[in-house]
C-alpha positions in Angstrom: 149.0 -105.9 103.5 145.5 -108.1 103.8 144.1 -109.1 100.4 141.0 -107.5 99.6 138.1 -110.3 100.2 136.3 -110.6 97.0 134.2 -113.2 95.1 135.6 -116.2 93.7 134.9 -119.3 91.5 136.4 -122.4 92.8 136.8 -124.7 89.4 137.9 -128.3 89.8 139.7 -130.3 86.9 139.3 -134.0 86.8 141.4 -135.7 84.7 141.4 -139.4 83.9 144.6 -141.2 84.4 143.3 -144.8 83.4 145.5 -147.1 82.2 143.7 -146.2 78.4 145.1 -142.8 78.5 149.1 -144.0 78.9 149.8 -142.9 75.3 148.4 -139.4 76.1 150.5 -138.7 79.3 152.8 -136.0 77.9 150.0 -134.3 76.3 147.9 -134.5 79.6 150.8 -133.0 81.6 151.3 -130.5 79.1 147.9 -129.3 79.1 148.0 -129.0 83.0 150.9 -127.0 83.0 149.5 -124.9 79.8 146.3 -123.8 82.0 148.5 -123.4 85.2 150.7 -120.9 83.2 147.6 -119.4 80.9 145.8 -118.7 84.6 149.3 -117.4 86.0 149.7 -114.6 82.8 146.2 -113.2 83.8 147.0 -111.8 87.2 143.4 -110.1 87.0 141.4 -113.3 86.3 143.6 -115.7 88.6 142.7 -113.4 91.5 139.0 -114.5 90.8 139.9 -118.2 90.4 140.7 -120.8 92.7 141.6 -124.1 90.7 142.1 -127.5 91.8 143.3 -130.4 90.3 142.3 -133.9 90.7 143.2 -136.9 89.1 141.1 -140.0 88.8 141.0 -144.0 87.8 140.2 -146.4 90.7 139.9 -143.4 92.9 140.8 -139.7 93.3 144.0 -138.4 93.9 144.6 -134.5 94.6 147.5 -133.3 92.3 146.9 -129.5 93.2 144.5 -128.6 96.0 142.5 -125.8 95.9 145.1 -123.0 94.8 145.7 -119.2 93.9 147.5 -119.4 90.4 149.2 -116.0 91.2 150.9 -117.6 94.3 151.0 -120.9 93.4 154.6 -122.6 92.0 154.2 -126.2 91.8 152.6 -127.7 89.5 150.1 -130.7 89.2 152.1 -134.3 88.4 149.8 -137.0 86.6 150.3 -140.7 87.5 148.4 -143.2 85.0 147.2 -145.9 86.8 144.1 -148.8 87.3 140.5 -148.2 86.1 137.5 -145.5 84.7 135.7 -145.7 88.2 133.0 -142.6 87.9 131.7 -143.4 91.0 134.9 -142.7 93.3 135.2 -138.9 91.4 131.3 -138.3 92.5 132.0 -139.9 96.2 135.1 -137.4 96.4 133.6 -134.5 95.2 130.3 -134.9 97.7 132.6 -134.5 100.5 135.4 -132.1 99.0 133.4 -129.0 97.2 131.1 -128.2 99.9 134.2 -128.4 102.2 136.2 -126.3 100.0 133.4 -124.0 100.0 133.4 -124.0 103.8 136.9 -123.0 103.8 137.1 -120.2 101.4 133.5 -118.4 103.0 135.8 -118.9 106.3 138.5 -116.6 104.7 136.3 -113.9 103.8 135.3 -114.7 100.1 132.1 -114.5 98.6 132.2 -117.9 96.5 130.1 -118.6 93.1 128.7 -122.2 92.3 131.8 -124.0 91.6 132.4 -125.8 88.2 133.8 -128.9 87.5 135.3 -130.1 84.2 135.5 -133.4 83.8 137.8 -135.0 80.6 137.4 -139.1 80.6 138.5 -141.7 77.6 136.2 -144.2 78.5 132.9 -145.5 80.2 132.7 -146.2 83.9 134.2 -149.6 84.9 131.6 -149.2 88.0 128.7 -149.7 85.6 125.8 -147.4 87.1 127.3 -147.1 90.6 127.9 -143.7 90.2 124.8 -142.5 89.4 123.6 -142.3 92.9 126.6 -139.9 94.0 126.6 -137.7 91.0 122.6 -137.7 92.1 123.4 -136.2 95.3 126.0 -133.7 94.3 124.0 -132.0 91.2 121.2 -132.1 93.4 120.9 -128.1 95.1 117.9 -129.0 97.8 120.5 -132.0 98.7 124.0 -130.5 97.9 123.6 -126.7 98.2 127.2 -126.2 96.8 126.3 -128.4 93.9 128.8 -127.3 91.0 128.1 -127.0 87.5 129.6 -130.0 85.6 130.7 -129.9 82.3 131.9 -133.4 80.8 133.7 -133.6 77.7 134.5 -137.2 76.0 137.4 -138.7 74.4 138.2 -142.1 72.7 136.1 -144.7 73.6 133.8 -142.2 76.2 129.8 -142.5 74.9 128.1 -138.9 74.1 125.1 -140.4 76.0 127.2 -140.9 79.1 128.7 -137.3 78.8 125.3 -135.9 78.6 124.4 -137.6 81.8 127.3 -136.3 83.8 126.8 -132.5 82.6 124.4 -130.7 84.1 123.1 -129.3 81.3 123.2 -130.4 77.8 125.5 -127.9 76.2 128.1 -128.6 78.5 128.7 -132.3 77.2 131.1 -132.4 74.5 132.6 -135.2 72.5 135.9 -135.5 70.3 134.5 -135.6 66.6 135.0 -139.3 65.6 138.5 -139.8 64.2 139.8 -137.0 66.4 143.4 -137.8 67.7 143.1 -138.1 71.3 146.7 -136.2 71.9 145.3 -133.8 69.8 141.6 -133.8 71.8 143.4 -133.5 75.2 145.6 -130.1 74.0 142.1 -128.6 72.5 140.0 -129.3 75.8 142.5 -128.0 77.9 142.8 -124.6 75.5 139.4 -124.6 75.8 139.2 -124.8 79.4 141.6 -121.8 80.1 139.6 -119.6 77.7 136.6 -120.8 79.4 138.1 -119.8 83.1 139.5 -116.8 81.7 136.2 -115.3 79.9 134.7 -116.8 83.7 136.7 -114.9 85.2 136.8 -111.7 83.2 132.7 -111.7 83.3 133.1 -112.4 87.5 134.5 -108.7 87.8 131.4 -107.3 85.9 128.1 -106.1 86.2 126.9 -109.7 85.0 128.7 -112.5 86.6 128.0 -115.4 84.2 130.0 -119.2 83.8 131.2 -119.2 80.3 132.2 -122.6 78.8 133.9 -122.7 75.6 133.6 -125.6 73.2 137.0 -127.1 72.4 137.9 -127.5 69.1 137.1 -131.4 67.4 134.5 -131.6 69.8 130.6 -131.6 69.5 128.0 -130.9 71.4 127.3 -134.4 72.8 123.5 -134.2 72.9 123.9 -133.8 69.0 125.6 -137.4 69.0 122.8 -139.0 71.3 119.6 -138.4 69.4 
């Protein structure tokens, strides 16, 4: 039987995998696999949802494309490898949300601004590079499919540089200082499936809305920078 169409919120993960985060691995997986299986127990929400993961040092590699978490059995592998290179997640996601976008409209959906959230342990090892990039894809008279980005900050990542990748102040968060970062990594990601979740939930009512969650031993980053 063909699926109802309906309207959906692509959401994009980007996880660094820099050589920094090697002592986190198992914790990283983990909270892949935790918001793969949290999407998969809300049949309801899921059906809203289309969730991609991508993982990112020197450049981007997909570790789940775009995907239906009700349908959807394999689950995203992390690789930790090279460098914190901002500019080659920006570079990707110019070319891959609007495409994505493309794609789904193509299947019948009705798709909302997608939203990215982006989890990095450290500053860009392509100094301002990527500012130009992240420019163009934030930028809706440029990039009409330009997502909502909220950046959340671990270990040695600055507030002031999380601020700058959010597109709006409250969705930059960083770990309160002495914050384990295996412990940071589990709260974002608990965070982020409650965040898709009350998304999704509000996506089937009379007030669609983005709802982002602050994860627990974070702060809002803008109250770090001023």
């Amino acid at each position: 039987m063909a699926e109802t169409k309906g309207v959906l919120l692509p959401a994009y993960v980007l996880a660094d995998e820099s050589g920094s985060m090697a002592p986190h691995e198992a914790e990283l997986s983990n909270g892949l696999v935790s918001l793969c299986e949290g999407l998969r127990a809300e049949p309801m929400v899921a059906a809203k949802l289309r969730l991609a993961v991508l993982g990112f040092s020197d450049d981007v590699e997909v570790r789940m494309a775009v995907a239906d978490m009700r349908h959807e059995t394999s689950l995203p592998k992390i690789e930790i490898r090279g460098l914190t290179n901002y500019k080659a997640v920006f570079d990707d996601l110019l070319d891959r949300i609007p495409s994505d976008v493309q794609w789904l409209r193509g299947e019948g959906y009705k798709v909302h601004r997608p939203v990215v959230f982006f989890l990095s342990d450290g500053q860009p090892t392509d100094g301002g590079a990527w500012r130009k990039p992240h420019g163009r894809l934030t930028d809706r008279a440029q990039t009409p499919t330009a997502p909502n980005i909220v950046a959340c900050g671990i270990g040695d990542a600055q507030a002031a540089t999380m601020v700058e990748v959010a597109t709006r102040p409250e969705f930059a968060f960083v770990a309160k200082p002495g914050t384990d970062i295996g412990q940071a990594v589990a709260e974002f990601f608990h965070a982020l499936t409650a965040s898709l979740v009350a998304s999704g939930h509000a996506l089937g009512s009379g007030s669609p809305q983005l709802v982002v969650n602050r994860p627990d031993q974070f702060s809002m980053a803008i109250d770090e920078v001023g």
